[in-house]
C-alpha positions, 0 to 999 in steps of 0.5 A: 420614207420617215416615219414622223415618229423618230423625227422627234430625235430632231425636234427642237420642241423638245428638251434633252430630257424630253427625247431621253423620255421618248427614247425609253418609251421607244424601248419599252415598246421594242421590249413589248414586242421581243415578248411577243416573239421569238428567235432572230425576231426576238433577238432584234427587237432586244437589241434595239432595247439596249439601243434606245436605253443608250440613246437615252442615256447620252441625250441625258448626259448631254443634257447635263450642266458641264463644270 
């Protein structure tokens, strides 16, 4: 099953900059939840934070101009 989502990765309605954005609302929202819980839980959820940030991160670079 996919969840409609993370689709947006794919979506060619959206900039680079646009899936980088949604990329660290991703994240922001994982952090929200590492707050709310603890242990191996709250471990996960940290990981997926620097996962989304780093995502974000490379569709920005690809984003940009090459020289």
């Amino acid at each position: 099953m996919s969840d409609p989502d993370l689709n947006f990765v794919r979506s060619p309605g959206l900039t680079p900059s646009g899936r980088a954005a949604k990329c660290r609302r991703m994240a922001a929202e994982a952090e929200h939840m590492a707050r709310r819980t603890t242990g191996e839980t709250r471990d996960a959820y940290l990981t997926l934070v620097k996962q989304w940030i780093a995502l974000a991160d490379e569709l920005e670079r690809m984003a940009e101009p090459r020289s």
